[in-house]
Structure formats: C-alpha cells, structure tokens
VEXDREN-2710 file (C-alpha; in Angstrom, 1 decimal):
% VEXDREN-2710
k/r/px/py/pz
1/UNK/16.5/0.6/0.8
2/UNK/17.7/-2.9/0.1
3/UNK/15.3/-3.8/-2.5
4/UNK/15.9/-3.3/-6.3
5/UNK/12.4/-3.4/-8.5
6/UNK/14.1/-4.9/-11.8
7/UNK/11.3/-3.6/-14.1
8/UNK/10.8/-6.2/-17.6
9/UNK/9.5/-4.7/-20.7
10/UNK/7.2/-6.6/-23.0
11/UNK/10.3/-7.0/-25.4
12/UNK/13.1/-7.6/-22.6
13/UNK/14.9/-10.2/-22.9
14/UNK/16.1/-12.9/-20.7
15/UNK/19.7/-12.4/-20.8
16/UNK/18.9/-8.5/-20.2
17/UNK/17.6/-9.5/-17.1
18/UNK/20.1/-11.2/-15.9
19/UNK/22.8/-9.0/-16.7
20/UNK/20.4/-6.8/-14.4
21/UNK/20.0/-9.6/-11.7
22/UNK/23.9/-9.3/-11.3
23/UNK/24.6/-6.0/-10.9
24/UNK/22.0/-5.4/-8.5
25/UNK/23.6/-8.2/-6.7
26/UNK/27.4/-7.1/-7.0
27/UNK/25.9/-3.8/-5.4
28/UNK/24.8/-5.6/-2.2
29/UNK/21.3/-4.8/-3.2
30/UNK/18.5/-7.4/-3.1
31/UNK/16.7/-7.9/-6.6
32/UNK/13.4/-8.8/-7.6
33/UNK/12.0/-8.8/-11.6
34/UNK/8.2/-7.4/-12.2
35/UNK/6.5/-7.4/-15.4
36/UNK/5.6/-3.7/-16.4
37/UNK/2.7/-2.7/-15.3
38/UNK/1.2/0.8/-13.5
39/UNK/2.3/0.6/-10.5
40/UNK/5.0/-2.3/-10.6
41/UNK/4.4/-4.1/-7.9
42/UNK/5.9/-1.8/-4.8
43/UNK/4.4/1.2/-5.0
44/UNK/1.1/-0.2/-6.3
45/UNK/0.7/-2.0/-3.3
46/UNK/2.1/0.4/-1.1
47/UNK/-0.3/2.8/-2.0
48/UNK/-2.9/0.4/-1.0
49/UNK/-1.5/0.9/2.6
50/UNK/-1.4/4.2/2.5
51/UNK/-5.1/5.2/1.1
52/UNK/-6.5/2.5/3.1
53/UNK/-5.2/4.7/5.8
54/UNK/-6.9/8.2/4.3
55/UNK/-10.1/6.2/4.1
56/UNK/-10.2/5.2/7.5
57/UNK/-9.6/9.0/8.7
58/UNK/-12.4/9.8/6.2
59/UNK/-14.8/6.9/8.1
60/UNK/-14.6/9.8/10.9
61/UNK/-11.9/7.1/13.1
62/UNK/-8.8/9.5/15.0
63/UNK/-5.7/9.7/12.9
64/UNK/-3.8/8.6/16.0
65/UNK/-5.7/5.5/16.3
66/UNK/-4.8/4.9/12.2
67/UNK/-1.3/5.6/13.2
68/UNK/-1.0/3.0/16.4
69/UNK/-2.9/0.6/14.2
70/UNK/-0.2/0.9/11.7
71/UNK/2.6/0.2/14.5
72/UNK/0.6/-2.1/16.2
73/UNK/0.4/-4.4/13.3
74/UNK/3.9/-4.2/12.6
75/UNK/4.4/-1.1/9.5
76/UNK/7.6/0.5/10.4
77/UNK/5.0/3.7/10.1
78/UNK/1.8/4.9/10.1
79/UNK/0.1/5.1/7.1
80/UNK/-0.5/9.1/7.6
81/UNK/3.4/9.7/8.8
82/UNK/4.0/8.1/5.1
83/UNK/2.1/10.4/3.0
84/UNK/3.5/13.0/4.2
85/UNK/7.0/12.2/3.6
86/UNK/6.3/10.9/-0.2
87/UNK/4.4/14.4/-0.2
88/UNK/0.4/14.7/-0.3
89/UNK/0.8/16.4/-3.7
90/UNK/2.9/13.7/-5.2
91/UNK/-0.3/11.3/-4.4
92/UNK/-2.8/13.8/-6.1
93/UNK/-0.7/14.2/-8.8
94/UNK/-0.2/10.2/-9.4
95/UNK/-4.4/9.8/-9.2
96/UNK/-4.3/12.7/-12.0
97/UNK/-2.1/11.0/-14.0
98/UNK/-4.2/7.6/-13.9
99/UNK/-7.1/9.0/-14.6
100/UNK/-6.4/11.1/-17.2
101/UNK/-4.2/7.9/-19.0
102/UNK/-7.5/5.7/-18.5
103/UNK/-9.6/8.8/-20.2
104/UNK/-7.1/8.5/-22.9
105/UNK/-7.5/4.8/-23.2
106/UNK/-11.5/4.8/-23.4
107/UNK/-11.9/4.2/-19.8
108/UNK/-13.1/5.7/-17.0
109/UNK/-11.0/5.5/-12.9
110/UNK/-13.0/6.2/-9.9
111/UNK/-10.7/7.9/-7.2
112/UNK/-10.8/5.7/-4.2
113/UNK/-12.4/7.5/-0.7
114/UNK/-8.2/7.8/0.3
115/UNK/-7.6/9.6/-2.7
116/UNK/-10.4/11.6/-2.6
117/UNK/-9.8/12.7/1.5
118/UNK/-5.6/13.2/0.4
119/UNK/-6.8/15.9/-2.9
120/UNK/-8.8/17.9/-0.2
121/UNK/-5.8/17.8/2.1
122/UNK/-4.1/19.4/-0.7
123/UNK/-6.4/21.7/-2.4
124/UNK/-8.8/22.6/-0.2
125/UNK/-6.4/23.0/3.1
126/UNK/-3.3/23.4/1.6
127/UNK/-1.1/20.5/3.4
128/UNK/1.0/18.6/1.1
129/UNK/3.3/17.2/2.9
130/UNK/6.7/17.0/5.1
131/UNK/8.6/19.0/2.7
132/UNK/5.5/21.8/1.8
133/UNK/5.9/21.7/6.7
134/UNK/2.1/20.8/7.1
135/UNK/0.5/17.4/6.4
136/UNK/-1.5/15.5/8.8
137/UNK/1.2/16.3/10.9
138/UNK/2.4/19.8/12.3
139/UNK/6.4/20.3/11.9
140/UNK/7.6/22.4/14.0
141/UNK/10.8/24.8/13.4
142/UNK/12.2/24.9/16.7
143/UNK/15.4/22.8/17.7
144/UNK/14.1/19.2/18.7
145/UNK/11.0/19.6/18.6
146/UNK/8.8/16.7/17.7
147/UNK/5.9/16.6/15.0
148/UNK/2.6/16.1/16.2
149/UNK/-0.3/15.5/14.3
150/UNK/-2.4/18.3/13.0
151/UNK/-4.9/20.0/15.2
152/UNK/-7.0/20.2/12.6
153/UNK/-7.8/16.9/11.5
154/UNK/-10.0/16.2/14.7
155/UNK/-12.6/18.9/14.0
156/UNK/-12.8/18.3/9.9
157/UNK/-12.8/14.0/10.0
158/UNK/-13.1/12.8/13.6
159/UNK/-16.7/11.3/14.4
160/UNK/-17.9/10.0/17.7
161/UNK/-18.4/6.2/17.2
162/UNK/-16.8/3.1/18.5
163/UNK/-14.2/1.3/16.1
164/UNK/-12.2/-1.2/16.6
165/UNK/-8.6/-1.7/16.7
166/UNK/-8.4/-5.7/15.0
167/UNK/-10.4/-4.2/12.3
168/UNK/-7.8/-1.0/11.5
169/UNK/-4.6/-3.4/11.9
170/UNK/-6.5/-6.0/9.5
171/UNK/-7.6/-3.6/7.1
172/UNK/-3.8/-2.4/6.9
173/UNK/-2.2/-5.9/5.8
174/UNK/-4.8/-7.5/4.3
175/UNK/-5.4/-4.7/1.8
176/UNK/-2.0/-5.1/0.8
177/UNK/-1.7/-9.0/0.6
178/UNK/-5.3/-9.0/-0.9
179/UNK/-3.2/-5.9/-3.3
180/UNK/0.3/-8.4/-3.5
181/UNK/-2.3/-11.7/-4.4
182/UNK/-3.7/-9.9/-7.4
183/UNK/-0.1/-8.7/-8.3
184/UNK/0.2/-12.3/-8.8
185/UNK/-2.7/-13.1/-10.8
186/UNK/-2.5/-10.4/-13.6
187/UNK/1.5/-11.9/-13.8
188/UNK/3.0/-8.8/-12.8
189/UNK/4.9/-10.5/-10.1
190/UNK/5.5/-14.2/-11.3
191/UNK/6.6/-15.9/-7.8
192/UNK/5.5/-16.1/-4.6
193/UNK/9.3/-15.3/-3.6
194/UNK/9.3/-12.3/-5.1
195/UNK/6.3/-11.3/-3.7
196/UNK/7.5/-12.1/-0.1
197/UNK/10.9/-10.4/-0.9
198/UNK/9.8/-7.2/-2.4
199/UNK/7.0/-6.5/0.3
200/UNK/9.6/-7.2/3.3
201/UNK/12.2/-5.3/1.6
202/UNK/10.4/-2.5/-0.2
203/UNK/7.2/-2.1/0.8
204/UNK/8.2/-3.0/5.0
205/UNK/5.8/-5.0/5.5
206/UNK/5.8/-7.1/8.7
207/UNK/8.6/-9.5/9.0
208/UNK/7.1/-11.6/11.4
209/UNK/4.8/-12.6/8.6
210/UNK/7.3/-13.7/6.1
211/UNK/5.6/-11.4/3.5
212/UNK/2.9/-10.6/2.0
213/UNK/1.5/-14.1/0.2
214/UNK/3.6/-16.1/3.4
215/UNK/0.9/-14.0/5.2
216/UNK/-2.2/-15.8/3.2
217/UNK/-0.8/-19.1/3.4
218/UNK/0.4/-19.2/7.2
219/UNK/-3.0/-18.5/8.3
220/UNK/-4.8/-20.8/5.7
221/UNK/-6.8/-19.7/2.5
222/UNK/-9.8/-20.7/3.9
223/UNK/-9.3/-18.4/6.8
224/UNK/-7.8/-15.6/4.6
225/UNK/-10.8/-16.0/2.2
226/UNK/-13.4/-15.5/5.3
227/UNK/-11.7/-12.9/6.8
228/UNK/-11.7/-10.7/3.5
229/UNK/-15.4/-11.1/2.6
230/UNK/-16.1/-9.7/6.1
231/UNK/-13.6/-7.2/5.3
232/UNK/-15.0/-6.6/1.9
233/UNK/-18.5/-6.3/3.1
234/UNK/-17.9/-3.9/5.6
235/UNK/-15.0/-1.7/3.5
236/UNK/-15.6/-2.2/0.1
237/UNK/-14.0/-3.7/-3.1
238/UNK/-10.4/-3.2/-1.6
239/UNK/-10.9/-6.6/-0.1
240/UNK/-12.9/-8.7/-2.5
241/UNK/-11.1/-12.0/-3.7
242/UNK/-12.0/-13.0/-7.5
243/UNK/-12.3/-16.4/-8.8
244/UNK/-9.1/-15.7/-10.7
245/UNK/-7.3/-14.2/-7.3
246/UNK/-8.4/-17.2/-5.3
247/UNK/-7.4/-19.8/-8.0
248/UNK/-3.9/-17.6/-8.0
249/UNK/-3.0/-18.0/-4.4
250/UNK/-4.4/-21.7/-4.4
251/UNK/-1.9/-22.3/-7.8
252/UNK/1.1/-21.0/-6.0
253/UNK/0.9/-22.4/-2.7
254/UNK/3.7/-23.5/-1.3
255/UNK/3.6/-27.6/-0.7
256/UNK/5.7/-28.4/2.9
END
C-alpha cells in the first residue's frame, strides 16, 4: 500500500510531524496526517464501504449483484470479497470493542444492520473469513481453483424483489464520501487533500473521481446534497448531511 496514515496525538507536536512527513517520504511512501480519532480516517471510512455492503445482503439483494456493484462503480473489490480477507471475526471483534469503550464512557453504540448480518456470519454459521476458508465465499483446496461465493447465502438473505443497480453503486461511494465529509467536519482529517489522497491511496476509492470530497464537489453540493436525502430516506442515517457536514464541505471547497 502506498499510503502512510501519520496518526497526531492531542500533545504531538509540529516538528514531530514532520520529522514523520519525511521519513514516510524518503521511503517512497505517500503520507497523509489525521488527528486521533477511532477509526482514523482510513479504516473508519472503509468500513463504511464494507458494512454498507452486509446491509445490502441483509435488504434480501444477491451478494453477486453487491459484488458487480462494487466493480461496477469502480472499488478494486467487492465489498463482500473484502471482509473476508480483513477476516469476518476481526469486524465483530472491532464492533465489540466500540461498544464496550462507549459502555465504559457512559454511552450507549447501536450495531449498524452490516454489523449485525457480519456477527451472525460468524457466530451463528461459523464463516469468518479467507484465512478461517469460508466467508461469503467458498475457497476451495484444489490447485487453481477459483472462489465462488457461498451457496448458502442465497437461501439465508436472498429475497425476490426488484433492486436497482444505480442505487447499490451509489450507496457504495456516497456512504463513504458522506463518511470522508464528516471526517472533515469533526477535524479529523484537516484538508480536502488529504482526504482525496488517503481515500485513492488507502481506502481505493475510484480514481476517476479524484477522491472522495473531489467526488462531492465535481458533481456540485447541491446535487450531492439531493442525492443523499434520497439516499438517506430510503437507507437510513448512513447518508444524512448535518448542518455542520454541509457547512464543512461548503468551507472547503475548492475555488477554480
């Protein structure tokens, strides 16, 4: 991976950093600085991607069509292909974590439906992933032989209804710029280039887009904003813009 998630402490500072900056640099690596936060800003939003895709498989839509949606759109992967190679039980085992460091904090976390459909994977059917051999996808042993997904998730998710494939591929990126914008607004990432940079380069988002906020402002924030509240109306909170998100993304806009 080219990217380098330089990670600043409350009490970092600046020359810390840059001594940081430079070595990731002099290592042919590309760096970009995030204020601490759960989640940094990579995998926080790439888990967005990837539960976004869980929910969608537990809305009853095939996991083959959640996986051509992800191509499609321009992932390098489907969203199912990649939680099975970061391992099932490694995402049960982060939503564990959360929630029990919210309970310890006086708060409460509601697993999202992703998270929820992903612990049942694991502890109900016992498929956690690449390394475990079963996921949502079968691994076979023999020579060459190419995963497929598993039988099984047609018969325990798979409803007959009509879906639509603009709706999966949107659902997929704009969960994650929606994801990137609010990275922005809670200061966790603190430029719009590091936003674009770190989502190419880390998370693989589409290229074509020129990253994650370049993907808000190339089709227009009024545009962006409608297309979310359908989004948000029809999938849930994922997709909701605050005030303080909007007023982010308008703040940062690049001027041409």
């Amino acid at each position: 991976m080219k990217l380098v998630e330089i990670i600043r402490g409350q009490h970092t500072d600046d020359e810390t950093v840059a001594k940081a900056f430079d070595y990731v640099q002099s290592i042919g690596k590309i760096p970009i600085v995030v204020n601490d936060s759960r989640g940094f800003f990579t995998s926080r939003v790439f888990g967005t991607f990837v539960m976004e895709g869980a929910a969608m498989l537990g809305e009853g839509i095939p996991a083959a069509a959640i996986e051509n949606a992800g191509v499609q759109c321009g992932m390098p992967v489907g969203p199912l292909a990649v939680l099975d190679e970061t391992a099932l039980s490694l995402s049960v085992h982060v939503m564990e974590q959360t929630m029990a460091d919210m309970q310890a904090e006086g708060k409460t976390y509601t697993p999202t439906p992703g998270q929820v459909l992903v612990a049942e994977m694991v502890k109900k059917h016992h498929r956690s992933g690449r390394a475990a051999g079963a996921g949502f996808y079968e691994y076979p042993t023999e020579k060459g032989a190419k995963k497929q997904l598993w039988s099984g998730l047609k018969a325990l998710y798979e409803k007959e209804q009509a879906w639509d494939i603009q709706d999966l591929k949107d659902r997929l990126l704009y969960r994650q710029a929606v994801e990137t914008a609010r990275c922005l607004s809670e200061n966790v990432l603190t430029s719009v280039h590091d936003a674009n940079i770190g989502s190419i380069f880390g998370i693989g988002f589409p290229a074509w887009t020129g990253g994650a906020m370049q993907f808000i402002y190339g089709m227009g924030m009024d545009v962006f904003e409608t297309r979310c509240a359908a989004l948000a109306k029809k999938y849930g909170a994922g997709f909701v813009l605050s005030d303080a998100v909007k007023a982010s993304i308008r703040k940062f806009e690049p001027v041409y």
